[in-house]
Backbone as ProteinMPNN parsed JSONL, in Angstrom:
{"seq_chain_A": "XXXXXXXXXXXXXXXXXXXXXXXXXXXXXXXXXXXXXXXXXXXXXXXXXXXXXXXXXXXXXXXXXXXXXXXXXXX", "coords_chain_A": {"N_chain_A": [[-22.373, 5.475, 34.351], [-22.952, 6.916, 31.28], [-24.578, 7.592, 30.113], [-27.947, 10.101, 29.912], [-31.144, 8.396, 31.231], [-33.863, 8.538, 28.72], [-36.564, 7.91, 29.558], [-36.402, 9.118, 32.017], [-35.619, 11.31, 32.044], [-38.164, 12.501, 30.759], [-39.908, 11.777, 32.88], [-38.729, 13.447, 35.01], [-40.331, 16.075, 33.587], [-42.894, 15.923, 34.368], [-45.16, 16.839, 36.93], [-44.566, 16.687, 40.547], [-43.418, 14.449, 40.932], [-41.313, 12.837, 42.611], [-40.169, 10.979, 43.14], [-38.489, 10.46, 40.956], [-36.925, 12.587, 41.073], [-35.58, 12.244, 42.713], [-33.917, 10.329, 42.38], [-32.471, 11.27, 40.324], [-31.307, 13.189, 41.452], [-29.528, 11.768, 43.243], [-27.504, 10.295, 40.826], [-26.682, 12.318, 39.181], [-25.314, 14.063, 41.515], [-23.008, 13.359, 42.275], [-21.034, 13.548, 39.844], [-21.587, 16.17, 39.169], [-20.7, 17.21, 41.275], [-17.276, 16.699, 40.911], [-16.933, 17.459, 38.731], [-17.509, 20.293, 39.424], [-15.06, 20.649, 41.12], [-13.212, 19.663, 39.326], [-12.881, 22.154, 38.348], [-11.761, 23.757, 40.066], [-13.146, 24.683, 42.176], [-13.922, 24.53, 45.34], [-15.157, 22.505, 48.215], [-17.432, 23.252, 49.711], [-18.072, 25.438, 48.317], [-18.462, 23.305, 45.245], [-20.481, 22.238, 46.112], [-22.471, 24.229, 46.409], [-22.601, 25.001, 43.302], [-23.769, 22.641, 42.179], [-26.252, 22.861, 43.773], [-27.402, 25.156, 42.533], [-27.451, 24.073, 39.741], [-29.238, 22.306, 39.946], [-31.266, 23.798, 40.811], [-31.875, 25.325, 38.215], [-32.641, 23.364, 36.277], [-34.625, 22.654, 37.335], [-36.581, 24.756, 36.67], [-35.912, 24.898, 33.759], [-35.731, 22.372, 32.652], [-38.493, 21.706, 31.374], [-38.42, 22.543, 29.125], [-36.832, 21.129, 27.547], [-35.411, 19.695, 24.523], [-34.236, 16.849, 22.707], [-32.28, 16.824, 20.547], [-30.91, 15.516, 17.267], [-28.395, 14.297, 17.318], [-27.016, 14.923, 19.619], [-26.683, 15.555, 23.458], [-28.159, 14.853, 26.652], [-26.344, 15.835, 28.731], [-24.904, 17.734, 26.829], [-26.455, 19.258, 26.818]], "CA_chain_A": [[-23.468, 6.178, 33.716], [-23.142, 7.806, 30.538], [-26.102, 8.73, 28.995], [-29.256, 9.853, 30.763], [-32.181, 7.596, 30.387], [-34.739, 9.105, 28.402], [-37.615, 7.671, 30.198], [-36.293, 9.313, 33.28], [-36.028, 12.901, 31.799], [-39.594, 12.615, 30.637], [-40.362, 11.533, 34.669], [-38.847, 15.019, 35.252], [-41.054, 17.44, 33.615], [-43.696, 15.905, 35.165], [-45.461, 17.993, 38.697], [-44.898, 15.544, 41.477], [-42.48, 13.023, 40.395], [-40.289, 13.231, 43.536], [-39.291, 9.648, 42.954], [-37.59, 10.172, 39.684], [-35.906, 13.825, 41.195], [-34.453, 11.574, 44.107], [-33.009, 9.285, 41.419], [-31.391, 11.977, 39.422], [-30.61, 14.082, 42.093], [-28.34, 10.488, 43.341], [-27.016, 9.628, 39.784], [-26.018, 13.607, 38.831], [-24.584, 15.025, 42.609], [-21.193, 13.53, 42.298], [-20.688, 14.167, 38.643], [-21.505, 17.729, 38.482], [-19.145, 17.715, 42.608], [-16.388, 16.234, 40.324], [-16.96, 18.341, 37.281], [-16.571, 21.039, 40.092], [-13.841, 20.537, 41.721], [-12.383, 20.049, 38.696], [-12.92, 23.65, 37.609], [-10.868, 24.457, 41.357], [-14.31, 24.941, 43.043], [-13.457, 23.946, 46.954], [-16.018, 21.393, 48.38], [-18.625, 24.482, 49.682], [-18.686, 26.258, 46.58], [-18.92, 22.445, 44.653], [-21.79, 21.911, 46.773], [-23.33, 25.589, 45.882], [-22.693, 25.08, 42.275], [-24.823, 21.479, 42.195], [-27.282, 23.75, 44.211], [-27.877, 26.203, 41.474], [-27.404, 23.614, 38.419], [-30.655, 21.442, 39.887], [-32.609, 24.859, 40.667], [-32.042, 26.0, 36.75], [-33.169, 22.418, 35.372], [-36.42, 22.695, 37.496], [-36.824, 25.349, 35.801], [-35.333, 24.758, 32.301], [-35.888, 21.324, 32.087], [-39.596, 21.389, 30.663], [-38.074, 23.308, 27.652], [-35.499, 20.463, 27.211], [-35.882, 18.715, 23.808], [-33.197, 16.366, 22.458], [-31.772, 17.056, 18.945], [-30.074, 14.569, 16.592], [-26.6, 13.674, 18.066], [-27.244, 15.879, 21.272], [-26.791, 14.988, 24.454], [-28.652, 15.902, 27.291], [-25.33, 16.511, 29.243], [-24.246, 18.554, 26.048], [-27.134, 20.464, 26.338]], "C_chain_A": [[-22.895, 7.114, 32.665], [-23.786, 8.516, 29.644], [-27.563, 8.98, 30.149], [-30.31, 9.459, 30.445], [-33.302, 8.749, 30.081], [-36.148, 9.161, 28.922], [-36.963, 8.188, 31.733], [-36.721, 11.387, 33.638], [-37.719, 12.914, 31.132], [-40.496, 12.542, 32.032], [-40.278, 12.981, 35.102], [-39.27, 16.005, 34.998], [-42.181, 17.103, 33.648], [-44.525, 16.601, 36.76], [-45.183, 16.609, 39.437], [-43.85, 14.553, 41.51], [-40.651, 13.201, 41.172], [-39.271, 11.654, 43.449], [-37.963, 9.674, 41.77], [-36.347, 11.413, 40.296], [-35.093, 13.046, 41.947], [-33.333, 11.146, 43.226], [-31.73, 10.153, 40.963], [-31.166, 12.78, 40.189], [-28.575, 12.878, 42.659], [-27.736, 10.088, 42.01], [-25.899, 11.446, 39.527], [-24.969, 14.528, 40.337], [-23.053, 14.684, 42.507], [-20.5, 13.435, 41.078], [-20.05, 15.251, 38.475], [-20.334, 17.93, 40.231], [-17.744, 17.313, 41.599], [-16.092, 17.152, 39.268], [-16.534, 20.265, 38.267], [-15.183, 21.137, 40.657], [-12.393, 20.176, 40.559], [-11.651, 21.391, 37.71], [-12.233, 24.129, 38.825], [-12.096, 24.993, 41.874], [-13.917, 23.867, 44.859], [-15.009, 23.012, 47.081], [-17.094, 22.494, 48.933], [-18.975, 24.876, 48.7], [-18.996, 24.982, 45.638], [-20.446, 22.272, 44.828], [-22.876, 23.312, 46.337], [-23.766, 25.855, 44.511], [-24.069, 24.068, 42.062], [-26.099, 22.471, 42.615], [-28.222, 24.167, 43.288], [-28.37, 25.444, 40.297], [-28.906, 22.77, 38.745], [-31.769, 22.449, 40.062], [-32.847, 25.054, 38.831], [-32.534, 24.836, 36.183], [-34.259, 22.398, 36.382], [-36.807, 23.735, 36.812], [-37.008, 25.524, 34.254], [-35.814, 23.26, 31.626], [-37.306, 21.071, 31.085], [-39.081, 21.816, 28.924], [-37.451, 22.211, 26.531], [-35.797, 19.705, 25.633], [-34.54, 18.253, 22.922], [-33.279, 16.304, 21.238], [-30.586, 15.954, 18.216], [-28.754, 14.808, 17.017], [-26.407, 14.564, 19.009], [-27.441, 15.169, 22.436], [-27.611, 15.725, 25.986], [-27.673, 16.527, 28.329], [-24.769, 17.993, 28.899], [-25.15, 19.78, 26.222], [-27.015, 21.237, 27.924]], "O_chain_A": [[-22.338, 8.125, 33.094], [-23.688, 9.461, 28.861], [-28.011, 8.167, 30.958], [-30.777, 9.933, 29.409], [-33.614, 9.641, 30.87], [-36.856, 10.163, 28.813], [-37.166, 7.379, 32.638], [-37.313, 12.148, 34.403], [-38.236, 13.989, 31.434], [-41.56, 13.138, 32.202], [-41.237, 13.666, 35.459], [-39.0, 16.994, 35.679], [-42.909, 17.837, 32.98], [-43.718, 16.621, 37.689], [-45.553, 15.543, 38.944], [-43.707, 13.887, 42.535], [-39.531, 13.468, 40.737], [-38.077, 11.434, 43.651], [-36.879, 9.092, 41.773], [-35.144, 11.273, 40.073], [-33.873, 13.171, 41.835], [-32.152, 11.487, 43.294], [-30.527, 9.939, 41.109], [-30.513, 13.618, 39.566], [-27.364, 13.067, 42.538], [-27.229, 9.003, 42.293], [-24.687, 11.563, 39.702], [-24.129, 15.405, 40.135], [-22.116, 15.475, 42.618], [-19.29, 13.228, 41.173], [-18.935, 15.557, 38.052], [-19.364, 18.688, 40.25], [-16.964, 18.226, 41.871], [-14.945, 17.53, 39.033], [-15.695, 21.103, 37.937], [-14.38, 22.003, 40.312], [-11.182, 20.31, 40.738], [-10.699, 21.583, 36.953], [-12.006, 25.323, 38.628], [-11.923, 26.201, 42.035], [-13.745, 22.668, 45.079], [-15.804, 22.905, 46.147], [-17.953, 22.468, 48.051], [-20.08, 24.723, 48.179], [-19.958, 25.3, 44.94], [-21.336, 22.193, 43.981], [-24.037, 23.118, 45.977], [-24.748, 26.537, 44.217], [-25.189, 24.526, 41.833], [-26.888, 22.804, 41.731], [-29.392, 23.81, 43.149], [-29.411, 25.797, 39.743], [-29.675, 22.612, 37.797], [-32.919, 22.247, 39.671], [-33.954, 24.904, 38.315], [-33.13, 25.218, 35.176], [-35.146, 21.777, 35.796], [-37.752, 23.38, 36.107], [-37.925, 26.092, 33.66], [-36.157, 23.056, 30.462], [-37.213, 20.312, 30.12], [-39.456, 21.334, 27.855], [-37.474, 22.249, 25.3], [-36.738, 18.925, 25.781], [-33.817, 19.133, 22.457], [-34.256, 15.778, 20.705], [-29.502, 15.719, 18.751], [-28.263, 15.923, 16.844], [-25.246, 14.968, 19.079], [-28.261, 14.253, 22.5], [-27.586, 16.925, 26.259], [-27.988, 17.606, 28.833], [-24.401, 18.923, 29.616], [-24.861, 20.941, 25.932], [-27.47, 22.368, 28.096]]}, "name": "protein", "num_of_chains": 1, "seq": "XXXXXXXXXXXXXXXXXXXXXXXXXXXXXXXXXXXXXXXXXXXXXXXXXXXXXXXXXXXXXXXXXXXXXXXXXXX"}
């Protein structure tokens, strides 16, 4: 996986759309554990970080809007 489908992030700032969170909760958890642990985050605190990073995109994500050669990783 290296891009996130666009029709998936549009699923997500939808109310309700527990199907699509499952998805991207399974496609993004061992990314962003990897992307920890490569910052020297131990496997608790990996797991705490992921935590936080899917609370702030329920939050953030409605805002999200993708800009010419932007990624939604980048963003």
């Amino acid at each position: 996986m290296h891009t996130t489908s666009p029709t998936l992030l549009d699923q997500l700032r939808r109310p309700g759309e527990r199907a699509a969170w499952g998805r991207f909760v399974r496609l993004y958890t061992p990314l962003l554990v990897h992307w920890a642990a490569r910052r020297g985050f131990g496997p608790a605190d990996a797991d705490d970080v992921v935590q936080e990073v899917f609370a702030r995109l329920v939050r953030e994500l409605p805002r999200y809007t993708r800009g010419p050669g932007q990624s939604f990783r980048g963003w």
